[in-house]
TORGURO-425513 format. One record per residue (C-alpha): residue in three letters; x, y, z. Coordinates in Angstrom, 2 decimals, padded with zeros to 5 digits. Example, Ala and Ser with C-alpha at 12.3 -4.5 7.8 and 13.67 -1.06 7.14 Angstrom:
> ALA | 012.30 | -004.50 | 007.80 .
> SER | 013.67 | -001.06 | 007.14 .
This chain:
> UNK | 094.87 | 117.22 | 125.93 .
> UNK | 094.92 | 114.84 | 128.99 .
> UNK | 096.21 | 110.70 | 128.30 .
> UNK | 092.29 | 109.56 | 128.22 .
> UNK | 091.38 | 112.20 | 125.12 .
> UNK | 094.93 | 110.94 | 123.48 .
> UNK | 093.57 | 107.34 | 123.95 .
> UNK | 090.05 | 108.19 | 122.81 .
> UNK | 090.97 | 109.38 | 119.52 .
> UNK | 093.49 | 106.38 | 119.24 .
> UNK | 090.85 | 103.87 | 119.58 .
> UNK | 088.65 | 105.94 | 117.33 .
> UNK | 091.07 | 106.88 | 114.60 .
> UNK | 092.13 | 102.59 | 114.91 .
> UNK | 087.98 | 101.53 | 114.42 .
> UNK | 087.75 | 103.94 | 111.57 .
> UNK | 091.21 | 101.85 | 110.28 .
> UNK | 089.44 | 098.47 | 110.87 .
> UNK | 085.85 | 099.71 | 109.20 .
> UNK | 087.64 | 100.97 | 106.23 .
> UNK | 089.84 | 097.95 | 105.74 .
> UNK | 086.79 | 096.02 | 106.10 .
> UNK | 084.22 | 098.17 | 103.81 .
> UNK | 087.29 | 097.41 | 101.31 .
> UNK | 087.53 | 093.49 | 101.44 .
> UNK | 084.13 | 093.04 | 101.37 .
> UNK | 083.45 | 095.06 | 098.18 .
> UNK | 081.46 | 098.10 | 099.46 .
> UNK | 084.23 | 100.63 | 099.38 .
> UNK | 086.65 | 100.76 | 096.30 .
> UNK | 090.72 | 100.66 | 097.20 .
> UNK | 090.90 | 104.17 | 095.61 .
> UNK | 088.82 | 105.87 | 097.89 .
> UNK | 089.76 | 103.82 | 100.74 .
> UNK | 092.80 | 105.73 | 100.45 .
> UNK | 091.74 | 109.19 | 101.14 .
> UNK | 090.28 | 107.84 | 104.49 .
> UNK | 092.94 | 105.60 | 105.37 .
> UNK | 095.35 | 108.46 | 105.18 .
> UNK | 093.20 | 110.43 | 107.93 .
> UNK | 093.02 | 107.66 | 109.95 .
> UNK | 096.74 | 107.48 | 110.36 .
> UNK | 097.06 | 111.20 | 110.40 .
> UNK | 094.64 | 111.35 | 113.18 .
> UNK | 096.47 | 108.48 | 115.13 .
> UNK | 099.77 | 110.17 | 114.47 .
> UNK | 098.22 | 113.08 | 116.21 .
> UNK | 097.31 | 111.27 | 119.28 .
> UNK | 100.52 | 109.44 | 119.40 .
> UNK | 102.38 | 112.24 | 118.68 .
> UNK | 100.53 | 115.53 | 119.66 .
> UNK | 103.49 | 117.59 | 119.24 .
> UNK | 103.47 | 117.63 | 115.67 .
> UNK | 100.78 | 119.84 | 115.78 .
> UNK | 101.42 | 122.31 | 118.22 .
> UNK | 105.04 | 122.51 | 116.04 .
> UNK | 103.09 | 123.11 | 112.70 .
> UNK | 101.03 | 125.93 | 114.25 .
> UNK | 103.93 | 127.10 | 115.84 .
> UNK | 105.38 | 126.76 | 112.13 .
> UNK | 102.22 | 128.13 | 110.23 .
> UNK | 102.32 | 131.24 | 112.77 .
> UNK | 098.89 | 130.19 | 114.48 .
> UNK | 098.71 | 130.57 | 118.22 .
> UNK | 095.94 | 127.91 | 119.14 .
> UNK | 096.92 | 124.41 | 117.61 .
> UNK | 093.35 | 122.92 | 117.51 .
> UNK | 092.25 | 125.76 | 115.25 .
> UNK | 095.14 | 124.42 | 112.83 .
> UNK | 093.56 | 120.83 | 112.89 .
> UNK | 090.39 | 122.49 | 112.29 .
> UNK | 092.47 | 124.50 | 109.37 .
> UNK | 093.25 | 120.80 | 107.79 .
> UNK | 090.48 | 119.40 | 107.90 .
> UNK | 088.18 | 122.06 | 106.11 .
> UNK | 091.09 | 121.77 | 103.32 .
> UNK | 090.87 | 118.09 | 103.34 .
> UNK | 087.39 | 118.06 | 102.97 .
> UNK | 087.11 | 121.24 | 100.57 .
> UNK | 089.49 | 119.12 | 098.35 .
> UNK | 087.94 | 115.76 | 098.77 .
> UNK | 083.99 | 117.72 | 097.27 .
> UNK | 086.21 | 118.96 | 094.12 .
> UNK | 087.94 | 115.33 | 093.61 .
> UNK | 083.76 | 113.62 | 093.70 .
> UNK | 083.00 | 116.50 | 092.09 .
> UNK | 085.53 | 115.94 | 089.19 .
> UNK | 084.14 | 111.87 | 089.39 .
> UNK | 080.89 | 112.68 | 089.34 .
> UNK | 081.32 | 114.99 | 086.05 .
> UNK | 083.19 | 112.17 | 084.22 .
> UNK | 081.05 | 110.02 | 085.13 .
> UNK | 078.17 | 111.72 | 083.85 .
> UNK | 080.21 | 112.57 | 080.73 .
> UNK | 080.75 | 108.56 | 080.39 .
> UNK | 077.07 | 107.72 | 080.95 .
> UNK | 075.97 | 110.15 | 078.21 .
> UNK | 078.07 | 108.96 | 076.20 .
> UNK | 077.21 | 105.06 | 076.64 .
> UNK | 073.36 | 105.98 | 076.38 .
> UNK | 074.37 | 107.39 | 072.91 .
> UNK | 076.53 | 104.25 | 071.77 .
> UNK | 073.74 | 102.22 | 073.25 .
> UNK | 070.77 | 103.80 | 071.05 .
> UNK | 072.29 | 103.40 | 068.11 .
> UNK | 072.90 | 100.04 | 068.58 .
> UNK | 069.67 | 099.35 | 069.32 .
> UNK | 068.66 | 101.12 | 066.23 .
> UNK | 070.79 | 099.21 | 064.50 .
> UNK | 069.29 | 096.12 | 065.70 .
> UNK | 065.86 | 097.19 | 064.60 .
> UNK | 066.74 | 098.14 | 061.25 .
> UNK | 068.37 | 094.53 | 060.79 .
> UNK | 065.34 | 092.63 | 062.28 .
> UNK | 062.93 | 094.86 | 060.31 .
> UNK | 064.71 | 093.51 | 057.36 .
> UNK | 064.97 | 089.97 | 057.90 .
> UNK | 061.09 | 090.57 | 058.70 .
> UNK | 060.60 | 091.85 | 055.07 .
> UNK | 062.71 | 088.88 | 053.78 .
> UNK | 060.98 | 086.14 | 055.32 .
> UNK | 057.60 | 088.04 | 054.51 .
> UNK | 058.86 | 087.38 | 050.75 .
> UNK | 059.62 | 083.63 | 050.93 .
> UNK | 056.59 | 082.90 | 052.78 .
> UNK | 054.33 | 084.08 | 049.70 .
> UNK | 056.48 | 081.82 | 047.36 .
């Protein structure tokens, strides 16, 4: 890669670094998840900083052309990141369900309590 692609993808991987950070303090992107994209934002920089790194893990992993190893990561990254929203998105579902439940019985609660102060103050009225 030629000094202008290594200070491309700086400048990108650094305004995904500054959207992120500011998606954060503003309230549109939790700290948890900011996390997971933080961390490939400095793995990307590190790459263009340092783009030996990869050509030594794909000389490490056995894999002749180092892009295809970046390529390797990222499909992991990514494969793992669906199962981790995957795993949210079932407890979250699980938690819903289970406050819709909590939520309906309270509110038959409520009516069985104002149907009976209904049928008391039915019974002083008459007095």
């Amino acid at each position: 890669m030629t000094w202008r692609a290594h200070v491309a993808v700086l400048v990108v991987a650094s305004a995904v670094l500054i959207f992120i950070i500011r998606l954060v303090r503003r309230g549109h992107l939790r700290a948890k998840y900011s996390m997971l994209w933080l961390f490939v934002g400095v793995g990307v920089a590190a790459l263009a900083i340092f783009p030996a790194i990869l050509t030594w893990v794909s000389d490490l992993l056995g894999i002749a052309y180092p892009p295809a190893t970046f390529l390797l990561f990222a499909v992991a990254y990514l494969l793992l990141l669906v199962i981790h929203f995957s795993w949210e998105l079932s407890r979250l579902e699980e938690r819903t369900r289970t406050l819709t439940e909590e939520i309906a019985l309270l509110v038959e609660r409520v009516d069985h309590l104002t149907d009976g102060l209904d049928s008391t103050d039915v019974g002083t009225e008459e007095r």
